[in-house]
C-alpha positions in Angstrom: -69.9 -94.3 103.5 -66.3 -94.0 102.2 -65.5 -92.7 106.0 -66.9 -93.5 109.4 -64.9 -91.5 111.4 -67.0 -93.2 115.0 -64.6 -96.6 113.8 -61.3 -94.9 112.6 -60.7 -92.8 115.0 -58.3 -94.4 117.2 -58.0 -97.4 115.4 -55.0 -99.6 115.9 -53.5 -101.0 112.2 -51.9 -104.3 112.2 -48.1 -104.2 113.3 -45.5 -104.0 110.7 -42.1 -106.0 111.4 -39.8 -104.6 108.9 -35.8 -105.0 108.5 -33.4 -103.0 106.1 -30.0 -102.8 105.3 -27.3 -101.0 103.9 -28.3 -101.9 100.1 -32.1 -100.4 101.1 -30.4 -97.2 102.6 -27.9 -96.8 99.6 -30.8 -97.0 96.8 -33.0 -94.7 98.9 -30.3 -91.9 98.8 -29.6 -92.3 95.4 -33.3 -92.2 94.6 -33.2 -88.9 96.5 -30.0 -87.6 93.7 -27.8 -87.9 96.7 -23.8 -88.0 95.1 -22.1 -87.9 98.5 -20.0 -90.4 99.7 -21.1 -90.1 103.1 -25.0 -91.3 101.5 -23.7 -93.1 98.5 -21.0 -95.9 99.9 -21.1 -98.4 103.0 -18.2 -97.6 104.8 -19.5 -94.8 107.1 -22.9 -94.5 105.9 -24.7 -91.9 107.5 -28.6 -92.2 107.2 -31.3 -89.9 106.5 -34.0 -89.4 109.2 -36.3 -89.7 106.1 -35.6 -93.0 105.4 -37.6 -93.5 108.3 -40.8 -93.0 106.8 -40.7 -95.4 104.2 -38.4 -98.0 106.0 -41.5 -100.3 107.1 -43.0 -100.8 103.7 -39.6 -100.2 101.5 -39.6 -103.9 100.5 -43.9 -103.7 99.0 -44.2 -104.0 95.4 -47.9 -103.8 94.6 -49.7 -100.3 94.6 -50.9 -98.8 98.0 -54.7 -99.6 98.8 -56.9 -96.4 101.3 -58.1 -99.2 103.3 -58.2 -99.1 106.9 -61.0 -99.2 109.3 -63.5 -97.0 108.7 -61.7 -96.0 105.7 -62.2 -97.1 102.1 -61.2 -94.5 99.6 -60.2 -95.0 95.9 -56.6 -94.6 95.6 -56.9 -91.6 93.0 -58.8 -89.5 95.2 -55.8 -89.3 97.5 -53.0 -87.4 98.0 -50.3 -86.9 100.8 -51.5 -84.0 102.6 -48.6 -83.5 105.6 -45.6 -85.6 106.6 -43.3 -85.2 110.1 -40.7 -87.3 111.0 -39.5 -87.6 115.0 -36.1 -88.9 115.8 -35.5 -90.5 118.5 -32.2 -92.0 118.0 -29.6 -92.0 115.2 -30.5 -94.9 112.4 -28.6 -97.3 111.9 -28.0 -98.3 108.0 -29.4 -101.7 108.8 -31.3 -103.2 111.5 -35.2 -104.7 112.4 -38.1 -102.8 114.1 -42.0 -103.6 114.4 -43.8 -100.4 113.4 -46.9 -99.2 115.7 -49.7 -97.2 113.5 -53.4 -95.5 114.5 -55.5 -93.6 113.5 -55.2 -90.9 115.3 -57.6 -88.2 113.8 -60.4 -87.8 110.5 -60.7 -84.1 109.8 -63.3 -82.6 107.8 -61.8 -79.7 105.1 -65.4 -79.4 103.8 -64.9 -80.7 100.0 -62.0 -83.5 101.5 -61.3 -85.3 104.2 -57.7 -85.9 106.0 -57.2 -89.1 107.7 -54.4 -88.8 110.2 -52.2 -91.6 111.3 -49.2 -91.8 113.9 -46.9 -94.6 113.8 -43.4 -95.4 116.4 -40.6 -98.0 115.4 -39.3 -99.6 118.2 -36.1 -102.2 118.2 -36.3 -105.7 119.0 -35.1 -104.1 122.7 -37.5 -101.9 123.1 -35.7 -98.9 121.9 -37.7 -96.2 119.8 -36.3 -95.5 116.7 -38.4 -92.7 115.5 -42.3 -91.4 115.7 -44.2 -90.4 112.3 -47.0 -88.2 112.2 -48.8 -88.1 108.3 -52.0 -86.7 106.8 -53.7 -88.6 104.1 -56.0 -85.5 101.7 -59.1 -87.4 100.2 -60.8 -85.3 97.3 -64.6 -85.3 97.7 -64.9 -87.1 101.0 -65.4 -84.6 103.6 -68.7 -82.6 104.6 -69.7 -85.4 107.5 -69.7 -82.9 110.0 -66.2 -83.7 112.0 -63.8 -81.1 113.0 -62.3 -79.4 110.7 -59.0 -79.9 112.7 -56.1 -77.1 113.4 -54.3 -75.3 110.3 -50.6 -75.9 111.5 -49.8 -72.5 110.0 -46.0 -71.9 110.3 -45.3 -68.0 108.9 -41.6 -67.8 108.1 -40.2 -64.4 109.6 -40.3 -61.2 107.9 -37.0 -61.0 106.5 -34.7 -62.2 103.9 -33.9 -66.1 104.1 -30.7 -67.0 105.8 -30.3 -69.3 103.3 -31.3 -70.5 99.3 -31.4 -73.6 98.3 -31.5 -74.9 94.2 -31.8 -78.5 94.1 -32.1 -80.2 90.6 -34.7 -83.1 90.2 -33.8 -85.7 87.6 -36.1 -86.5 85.3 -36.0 -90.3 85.8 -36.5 -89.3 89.4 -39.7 -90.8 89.9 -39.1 -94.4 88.2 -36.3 -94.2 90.8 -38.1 -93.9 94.0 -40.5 -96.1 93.2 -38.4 -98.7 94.0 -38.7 -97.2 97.7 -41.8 -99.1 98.4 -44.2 -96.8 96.9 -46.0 -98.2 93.3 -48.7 -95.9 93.3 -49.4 -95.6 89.6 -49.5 -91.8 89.9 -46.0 -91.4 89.5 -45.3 -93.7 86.4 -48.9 -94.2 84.7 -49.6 -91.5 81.9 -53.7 -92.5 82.1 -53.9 -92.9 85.5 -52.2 -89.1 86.5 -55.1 -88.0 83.8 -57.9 -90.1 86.5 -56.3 -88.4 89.3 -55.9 -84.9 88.0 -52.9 -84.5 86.3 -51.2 -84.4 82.6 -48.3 -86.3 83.5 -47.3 -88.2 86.3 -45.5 -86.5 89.3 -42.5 -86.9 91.4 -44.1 -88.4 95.2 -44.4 -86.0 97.6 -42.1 -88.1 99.7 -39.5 -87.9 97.4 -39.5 -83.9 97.4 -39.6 -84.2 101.3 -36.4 -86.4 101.2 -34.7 -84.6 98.9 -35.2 -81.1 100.6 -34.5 -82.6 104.3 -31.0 -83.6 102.3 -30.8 -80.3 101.2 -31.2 -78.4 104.1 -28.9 -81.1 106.0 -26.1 -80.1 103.7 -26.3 -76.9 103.6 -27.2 -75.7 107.1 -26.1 -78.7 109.2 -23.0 -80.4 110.3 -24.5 -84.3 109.3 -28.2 -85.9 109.2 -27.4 -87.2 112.9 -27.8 -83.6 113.6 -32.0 -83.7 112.5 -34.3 -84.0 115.7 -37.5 -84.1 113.7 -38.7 -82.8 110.3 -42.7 -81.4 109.2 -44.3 -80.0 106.0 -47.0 -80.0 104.4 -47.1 -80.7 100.9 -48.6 -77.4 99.1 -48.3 -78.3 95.5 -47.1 -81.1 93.3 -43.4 -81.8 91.5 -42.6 -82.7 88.2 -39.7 -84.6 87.8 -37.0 -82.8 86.3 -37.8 -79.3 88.0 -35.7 -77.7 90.5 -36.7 -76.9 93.8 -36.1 -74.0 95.5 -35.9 -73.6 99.4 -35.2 -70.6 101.7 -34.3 -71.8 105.2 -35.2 -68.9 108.3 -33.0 -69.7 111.5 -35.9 -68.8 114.0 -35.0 -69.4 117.8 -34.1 -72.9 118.0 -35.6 -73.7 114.8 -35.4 -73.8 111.1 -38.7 -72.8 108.9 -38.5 -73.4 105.3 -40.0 -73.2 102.2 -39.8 -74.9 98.9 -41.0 -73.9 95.3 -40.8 -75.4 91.8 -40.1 -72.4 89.6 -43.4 -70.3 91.0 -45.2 -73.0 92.5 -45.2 -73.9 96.1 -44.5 -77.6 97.0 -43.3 -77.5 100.6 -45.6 -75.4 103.2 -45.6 -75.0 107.1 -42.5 -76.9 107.3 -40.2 -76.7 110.0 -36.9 -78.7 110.8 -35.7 -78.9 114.6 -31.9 -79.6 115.0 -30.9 -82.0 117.6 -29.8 -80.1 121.1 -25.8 -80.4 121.3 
């Protein structure tokens, strides 16, 4: 069986030391389409909380493998289902952390399964960096009976979007972010997009979060220092050259968003919680 859920559920992954600097931050912002000189040169770099996510495993160069205990899935049956991001403190545009990951959950959609990991980056000190929280969707592995987990439905309001968004994607985009730490041949391989599902390859999921988290920075807030954590779910796929499209809803403390490529959702449930002042 592809998925014991009895053995991955609160299974403890190996630890990942990782270091970066300001070279990995600089190439992960331009691989984003970031142009600002605040994300774009050294002096006074100012880091996305994204680059948090891929910041342990920015340096891999071989494709991503699904195998983990109690887990052993075919890498084109999966697709990033949900991604959330929880800062703890500002970071730095270099430094070294050991990254923490379980499994923390195996849901059962019926015709998929989503395996559930959390992971926190703590400093050499002992100072949490940030908390991640992802969803792994694997096509044609669920009906095992498990729960079927919540639905983490997050309705904008009912009212015109305080604010909307266009973001170009580049074309090249994909090739780009690659170099992020994520090879999967999904997003470069004509015949293996075709095995997963798709004509063409597509622009990661990751990629889109990034580059609407830089978005809404931008546009609604004063710097990314000013991001206390960031959540979607990822609703649709991206082709690299489309533009994205996100309406931001101030609601109470909070910002919920949306993003579309032309009339396609990408970005679902997604909510952005601004650092208290």
């Amino acid at each position: 069986m592809p998925i014991d859920p009895a053995v991955a559920i609160g299974a403890e992954l190996p630890e990942v030391e990782f270091t970066w600097t300001h070279s990995d931050v600089l190439l992960y912002h331009l691989a984003l389409g970031a142009t600002e000189l605040r994300y774009v040169y050294e002096e006074g770099l100012r880091v996305l909380p994204t680059f948090g996510v891929v910041a342990p495993r920015f340096h891999e160069t071989a494709p991503p493998v699904v195998s983990f205990p109690g887990v052993e899935i075919d890498l084109a049956r999966v697709l990033h289902g949900t991604q959330e991001i929880t800062v703890h403190t500002p970071l730095p545009a270099s430094g070294e952390a050991v990254l923490r990951t379980r499994i923390s959950d195996v849901w059962d959609k019926g015709k998929a399964a989503v395996i559930v990991q959390e992971a926190t980056a703590v400093t050499p000190d002992g100072t949490a960096l940030f908390t991640t929280r992802s969803g792994i969707f694997a096509r044609g592995e669920g009906g095992f009976g498990g729960d079927r987990g919540p639905s983490g439905k997050v309705e904008p309001p009912s009212r015109e979007p305080d604010f909307v968004i266009e973001t170009p994607t580049l074309p090249q985009q994909a090739y780009l972010y690659r170099l992020c730490g994520d090879r999967n041949p999904l997003h470069a391989d004509p015949a293996f997009a075709r095995r997963a599902g798709f004509d063409r390859p597509i622009l990661h999921g990751l990629c889109t979060y990034g580059v609407v988290c830089r978005a809404v920075v931008d546009a609604v807030l004063d710097g990314p220092e000013r991001v206390s954590s960031f959540g979607a779910k990822f609703a649709g796929v991206v082709f690299p050259g489309e533009t994205l499209t996100t309406r931001v809803w101030r609601d109470g403390p909070r910002l919920v968003l949306t993003t579309s490529a032309g009339d396609r959702p990408v970005l679902a449930d997604a909510v952005l919680t601004p650092a208290e002042d």
